[in-house]
C-alpha positions in Angstrom: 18.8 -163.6 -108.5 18.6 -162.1 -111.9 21.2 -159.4 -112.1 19.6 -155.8 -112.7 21.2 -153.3 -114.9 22.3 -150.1 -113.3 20.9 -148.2 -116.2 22.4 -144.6 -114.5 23.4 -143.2 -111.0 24.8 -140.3 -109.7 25.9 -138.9 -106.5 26.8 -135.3 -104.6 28.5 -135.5 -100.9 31.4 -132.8 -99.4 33.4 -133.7 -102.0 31.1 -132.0 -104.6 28.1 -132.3 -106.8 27.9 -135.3 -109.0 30.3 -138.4 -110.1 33.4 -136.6 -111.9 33.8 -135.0 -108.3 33.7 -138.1 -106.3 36.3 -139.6 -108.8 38.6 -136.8 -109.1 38.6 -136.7 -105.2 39.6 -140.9 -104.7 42.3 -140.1 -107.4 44.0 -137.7 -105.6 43.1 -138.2 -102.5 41.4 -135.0 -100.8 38.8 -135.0 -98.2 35.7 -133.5 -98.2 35.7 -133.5 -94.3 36.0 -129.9 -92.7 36.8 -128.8 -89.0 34.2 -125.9 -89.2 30.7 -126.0 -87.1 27.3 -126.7 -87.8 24.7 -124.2 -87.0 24.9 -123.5 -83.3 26.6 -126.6 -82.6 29.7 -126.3 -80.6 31.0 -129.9 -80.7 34.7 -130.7 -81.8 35.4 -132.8 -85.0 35.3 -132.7 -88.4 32.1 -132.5 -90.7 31.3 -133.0 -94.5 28.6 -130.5 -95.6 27.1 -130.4 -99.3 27.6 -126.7 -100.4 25.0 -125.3 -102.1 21.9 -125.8 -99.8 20.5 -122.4 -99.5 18.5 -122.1 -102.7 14.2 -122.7 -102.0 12.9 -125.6 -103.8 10.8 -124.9 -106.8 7.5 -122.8 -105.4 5.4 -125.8 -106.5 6.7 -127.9 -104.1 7.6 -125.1 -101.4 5.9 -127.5 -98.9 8.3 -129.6 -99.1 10.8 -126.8 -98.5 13.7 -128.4 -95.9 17.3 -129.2 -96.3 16.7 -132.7 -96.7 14.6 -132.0 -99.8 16.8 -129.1 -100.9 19.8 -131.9 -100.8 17.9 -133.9 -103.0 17.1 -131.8 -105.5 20.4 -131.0 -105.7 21.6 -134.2 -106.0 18.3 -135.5 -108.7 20.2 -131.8 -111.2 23.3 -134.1 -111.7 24.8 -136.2 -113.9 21.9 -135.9 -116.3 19.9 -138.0 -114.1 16.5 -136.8 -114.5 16.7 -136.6 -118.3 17.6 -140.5 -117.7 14.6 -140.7 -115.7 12.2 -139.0 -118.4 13.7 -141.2 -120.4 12.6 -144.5 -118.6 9.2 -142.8 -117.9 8.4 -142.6 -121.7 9.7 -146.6 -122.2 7.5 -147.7 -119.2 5.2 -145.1 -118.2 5.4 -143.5 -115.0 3.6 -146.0 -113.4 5.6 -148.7 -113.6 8.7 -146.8 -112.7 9.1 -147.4 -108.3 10.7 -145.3 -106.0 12.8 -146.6 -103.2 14.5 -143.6 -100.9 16.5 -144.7 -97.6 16.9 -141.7 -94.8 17.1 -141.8 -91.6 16.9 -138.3 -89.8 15.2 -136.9 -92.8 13.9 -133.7 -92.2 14.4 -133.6 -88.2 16.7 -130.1 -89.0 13.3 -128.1 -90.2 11.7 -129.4 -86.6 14.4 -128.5 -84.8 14.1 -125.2 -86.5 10.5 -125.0 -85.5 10.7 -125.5 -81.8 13.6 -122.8 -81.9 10.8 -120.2 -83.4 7.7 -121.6 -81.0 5.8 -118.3 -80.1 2.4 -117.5 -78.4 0.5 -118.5 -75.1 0.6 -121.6 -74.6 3.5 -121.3 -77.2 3.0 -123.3 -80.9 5.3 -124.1 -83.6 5.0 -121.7 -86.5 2.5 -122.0 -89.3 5.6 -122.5 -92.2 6.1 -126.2 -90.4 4.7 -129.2 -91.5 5.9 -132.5 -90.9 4.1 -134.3 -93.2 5.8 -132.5 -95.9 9.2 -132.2 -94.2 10.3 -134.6 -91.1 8.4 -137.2 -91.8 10.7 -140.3 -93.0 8.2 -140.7 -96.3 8.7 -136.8 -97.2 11.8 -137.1 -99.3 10.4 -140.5 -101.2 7.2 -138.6 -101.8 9.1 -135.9 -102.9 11.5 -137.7 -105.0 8.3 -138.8 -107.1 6.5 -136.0 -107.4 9.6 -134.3 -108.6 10.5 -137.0 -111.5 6.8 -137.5 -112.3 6.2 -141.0 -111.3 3.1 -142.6 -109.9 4.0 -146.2 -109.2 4.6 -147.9 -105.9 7.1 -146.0 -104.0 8.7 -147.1 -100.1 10.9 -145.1 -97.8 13.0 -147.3 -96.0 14.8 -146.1 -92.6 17.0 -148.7 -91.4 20.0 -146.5 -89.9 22.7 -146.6 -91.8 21.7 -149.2 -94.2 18.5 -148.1 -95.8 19.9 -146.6 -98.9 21.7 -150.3 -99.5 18.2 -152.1 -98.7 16.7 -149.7 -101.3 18.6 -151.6 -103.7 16.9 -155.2 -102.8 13.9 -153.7 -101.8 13.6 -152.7 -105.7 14.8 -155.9 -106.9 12.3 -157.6 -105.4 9.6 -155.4 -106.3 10.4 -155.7 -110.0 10.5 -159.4 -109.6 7.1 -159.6 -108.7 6.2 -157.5 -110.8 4.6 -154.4 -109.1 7.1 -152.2 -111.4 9.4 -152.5 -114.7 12.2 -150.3 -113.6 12.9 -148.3 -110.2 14.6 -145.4 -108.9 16.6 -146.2 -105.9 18.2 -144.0 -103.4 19.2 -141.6 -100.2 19.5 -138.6 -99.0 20.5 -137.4 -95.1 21.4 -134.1 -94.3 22.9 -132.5 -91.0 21.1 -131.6 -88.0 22.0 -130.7 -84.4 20.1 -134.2 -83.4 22.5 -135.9 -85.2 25.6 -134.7 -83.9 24.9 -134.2 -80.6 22.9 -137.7 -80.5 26.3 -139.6 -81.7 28.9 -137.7 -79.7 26.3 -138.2 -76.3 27.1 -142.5 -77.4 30.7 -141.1 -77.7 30.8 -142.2 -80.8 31.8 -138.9 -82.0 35.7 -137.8 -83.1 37.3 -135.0 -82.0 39.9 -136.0 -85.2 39.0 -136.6 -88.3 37.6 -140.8 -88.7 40.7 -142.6 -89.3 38.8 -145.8 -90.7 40.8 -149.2 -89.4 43.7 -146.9 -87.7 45.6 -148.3 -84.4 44.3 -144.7 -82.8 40.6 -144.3 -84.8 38.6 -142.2 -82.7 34.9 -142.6 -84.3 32.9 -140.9 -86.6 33.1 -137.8 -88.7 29.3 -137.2 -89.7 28.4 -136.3 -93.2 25.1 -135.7 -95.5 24.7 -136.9 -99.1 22.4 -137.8 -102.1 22.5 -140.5 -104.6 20.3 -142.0 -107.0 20.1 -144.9 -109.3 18.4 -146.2 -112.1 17.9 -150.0 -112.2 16.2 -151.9 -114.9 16.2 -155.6 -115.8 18.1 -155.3 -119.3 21.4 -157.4 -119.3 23.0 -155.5 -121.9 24.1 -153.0 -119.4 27.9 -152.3 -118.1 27.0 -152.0 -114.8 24.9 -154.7 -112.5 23.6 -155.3 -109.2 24.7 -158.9 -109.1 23.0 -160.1 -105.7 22.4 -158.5 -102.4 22.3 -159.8 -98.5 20.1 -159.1 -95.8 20.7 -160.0 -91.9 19.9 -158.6 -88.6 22.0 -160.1 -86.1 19.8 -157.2 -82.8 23.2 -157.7 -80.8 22.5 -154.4 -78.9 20.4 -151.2 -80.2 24.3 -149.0 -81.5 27.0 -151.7 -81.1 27.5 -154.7 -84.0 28.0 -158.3 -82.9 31.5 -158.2 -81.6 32.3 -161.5 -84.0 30.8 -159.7 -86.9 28.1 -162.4 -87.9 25.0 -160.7 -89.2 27.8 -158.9 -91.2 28.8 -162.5 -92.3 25.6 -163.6 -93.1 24.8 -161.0 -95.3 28.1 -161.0 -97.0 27.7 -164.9 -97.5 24.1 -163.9 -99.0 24.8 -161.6 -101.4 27.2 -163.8 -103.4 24.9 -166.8 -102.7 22.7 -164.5 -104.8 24.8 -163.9 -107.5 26.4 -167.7 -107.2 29.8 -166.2 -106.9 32.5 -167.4 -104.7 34.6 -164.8 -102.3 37.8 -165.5 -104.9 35.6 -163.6 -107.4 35.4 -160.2 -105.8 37.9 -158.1 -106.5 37.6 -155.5 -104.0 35.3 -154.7 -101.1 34.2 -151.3 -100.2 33.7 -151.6 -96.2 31.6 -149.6 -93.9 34.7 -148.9 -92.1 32.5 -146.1 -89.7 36.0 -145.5 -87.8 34.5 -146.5 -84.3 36.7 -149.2 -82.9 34.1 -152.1 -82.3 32.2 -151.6 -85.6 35.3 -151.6 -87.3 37.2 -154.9 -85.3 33.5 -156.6 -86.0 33.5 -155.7 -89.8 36.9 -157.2 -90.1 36.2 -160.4 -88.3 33.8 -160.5 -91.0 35.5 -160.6 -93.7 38.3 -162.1 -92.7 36.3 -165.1 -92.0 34.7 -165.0 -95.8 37.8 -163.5 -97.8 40.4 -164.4 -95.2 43.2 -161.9 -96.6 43.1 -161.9 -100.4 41.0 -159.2 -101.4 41.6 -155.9 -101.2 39.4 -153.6 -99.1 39.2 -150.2 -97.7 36.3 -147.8 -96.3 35.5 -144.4 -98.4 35.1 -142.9 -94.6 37.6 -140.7 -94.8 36.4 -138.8 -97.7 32.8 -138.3 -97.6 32.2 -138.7 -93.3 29.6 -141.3 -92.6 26.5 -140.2 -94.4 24.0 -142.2 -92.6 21.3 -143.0 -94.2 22.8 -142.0 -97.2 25.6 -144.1 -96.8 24.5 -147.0 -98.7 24.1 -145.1 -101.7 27.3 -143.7 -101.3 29.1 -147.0 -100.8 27.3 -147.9 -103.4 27.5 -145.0 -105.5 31.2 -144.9 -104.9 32.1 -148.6 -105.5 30.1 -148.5 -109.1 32.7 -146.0 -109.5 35.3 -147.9 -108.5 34.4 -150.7 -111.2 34.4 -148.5 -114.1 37.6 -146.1 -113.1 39.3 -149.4 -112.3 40.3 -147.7 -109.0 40.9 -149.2 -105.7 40.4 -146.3 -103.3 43.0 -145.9 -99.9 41.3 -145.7 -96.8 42.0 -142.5 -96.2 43.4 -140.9 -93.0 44.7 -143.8 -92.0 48.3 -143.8 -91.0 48.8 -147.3 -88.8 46.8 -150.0 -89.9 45.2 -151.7 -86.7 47.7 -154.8 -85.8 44.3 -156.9 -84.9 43.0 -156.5 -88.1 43.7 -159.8 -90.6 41.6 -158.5 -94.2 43.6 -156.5 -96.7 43.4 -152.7 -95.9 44.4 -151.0 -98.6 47.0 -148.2 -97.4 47.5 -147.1 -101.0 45.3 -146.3 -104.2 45.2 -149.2 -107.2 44.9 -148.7 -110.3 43.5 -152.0 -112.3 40.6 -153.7 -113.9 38.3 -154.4 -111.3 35.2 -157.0 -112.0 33.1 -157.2 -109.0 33.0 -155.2 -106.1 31.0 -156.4 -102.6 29.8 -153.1 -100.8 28.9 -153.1 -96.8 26.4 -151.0 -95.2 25.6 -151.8 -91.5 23.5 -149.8 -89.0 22.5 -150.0 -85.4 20.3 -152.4 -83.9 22.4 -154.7 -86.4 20.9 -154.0 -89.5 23.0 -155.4 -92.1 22.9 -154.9 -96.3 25.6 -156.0 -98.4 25.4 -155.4 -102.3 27.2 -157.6 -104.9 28.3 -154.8 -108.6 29.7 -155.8 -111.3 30.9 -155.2 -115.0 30.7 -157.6 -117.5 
């Protein structure tokens, strides 16, 4: 494929509101994860919640009022993305600018609100809900737009845990063919009771904080985020999108093929794209979810691509597993990576699983990093893996 410049991204998870935060945080190490509640949720385990959330969206757009929405505005005020935006608007036209925005509970928080205030005979939800506006998986795309004054083709994509990575191809494609000039790719998941009680009724929920690729990992720490990019076709630009791959291996509806091969396929796909062999990455940010089959499957992986020489770890451990944000983040966190010239620890981890064969990386790295390969995989086997690099 032809590379696409990564013109300008930023991100906001628990460890703060835009990149400087995230960076600070992989440098020295601190988690974002909390043991605090949610709500009314009385679960055990650790959390990372965005501060910041309690402030109404702009009255213009009050129908779009939820904490999904409110987490993206949040995360669209940093790092001087929107003026980067406004910027590509008046090069292109708004137009020929797409949006591409992965969630996957979206606004499901503002329904759960509703039913709690249902009132009448026969009871109804209250007149302040709207779905269209708020739940609905297209809400924070459509919002997205309106919010950064663009008008050309736009696409939410809800994939589980990878539809903020497929974002990235879906755009890639889409300017390929034409249908726009530059896109603004993305995603945003908040926390909602659904969430955390849907994941700890799969057990798949820790008590502990997610220890990704420990001996004693546990499961998941859940987490919300926002992240955006800018991608345009110019070459001249630091960063790049160097290939992407695409699989679906439909194992089983929330476990991974055991062997890891729709996570190999993908893998194998995105260098194809880039025409880059596995000796050429320098470091891949994994999944790494903490659960003990997704992780064993994810290392099968890339043990079978990489076998042992490249460094890898899974950002986990700082940020919780974002969901449908999660590409965005790994994404987000691994353009990072390439311009600190940092290899982030997997943090919490104390006692690297014996079965594992790749290279987990127990302690931070400082050094001039090239290309980084970054995983996303979600359940039903949905698999994304994204190819960065710097020239």
């Amino acid at each position: 494929m032809t590379p696409l410049g990564i013109r300008h991204y930023t991100l906001t998870t628990a460890l703060g509101a835009g990149r400087a935060s995230q960076l600070d945080a992989l440098r020295n190490g601190s988690t974002g994860l909390r043991a605090e509640p949610f709500e009314s949720a009385t679960l055990p385990g650790w959390i990372g919640v965005v501060a910041g959330l309690d402030t109404p969206l702009p009255t213009e757009y009050s129908a779009w009022d939820c904490r999904n929405n409110r987490l993206a505005e949040k995360g669209l005020a940093q790092d001087g993305f929107t003026e980067a935006v406004a910027a590509a608007r008046s090069r292109y036209g708004g137009a020929r600018i797409g949006v591409f925005i992965g969630t996957s509970t979206s606004g499901v928080l503002q329904t759960e609100q509703a039913y709690r205030a249902r009132s009448g005979t026969p009871e109804q939800l209250p007149p302040w809900f709207q779905h269209a506006h708020t739940q609905n998986a297209y809400s924070v795309c459509d919002y997205v737009q309106r919010r950064l004054g663009l008008t050309g083709i736009s696409n939410a994509v809800s994939t589980a845990c990878s539809s903020s990575a497929k974002v990235f191809a879906s755009a890639q494609r889409a300017i390929a063919a034409g249908f726009c000039d530059a896109a603004v790719v993305g995603g945003v998941d908040s926390l909602c009771l659904t969430t955390l009680y849907g994941f700890n009724a799969l057990q798949l929920l820790a008590a502990d904080i997610c220890r990704p690729a420990d001996a004693n990992r546990q499961g998941l720490s859940i987490g919300e985020a926002a992240g955006f990019a800018l991608l345009e076709p110019a070459a001249e630009h630091a960063l790049r999108l160097e290939g992407y791959g695409e699989s679906n291996d439909a194992h089983h509806m929330s476990a991974p093929d055991p062997e890891g091969r729709g996570a190999l396929a993908a893998m194998r796909q995105a260098l194809a794209g880039a025409d880059t062999q596995p000796a050429d990455v320098d470091y891949i940010n994994l999944h790494g979810t903490a659960t003990p089959a997704n992780d064993l499957a994810e290392d099968h992986a890339v043990f079978a691509l990489f076998g042992a020489a490249v460094p890898c770890s899974s950002t986990k451990g700082w940020t919780g597993h974002t969901l449908g944000a999660a590409g965005i983040v790994e994404a987000g966190l691994a353009l990072t990576a390439l311009e600190a010239g940092l290899i982030p620890q997997s943090l919490n981890t104390r006692h690297i699983d014996p079965a594992f064969r790749s290279q987990i990386v127990h302690s931070a790295q400082q050094r001039p990093i090239k290309r980084v390969l970054s995983n996303s995989f979600g359940f039903g086997g949905s698999n994304c893996s994204l190819l960065f690099s710097r020239p």
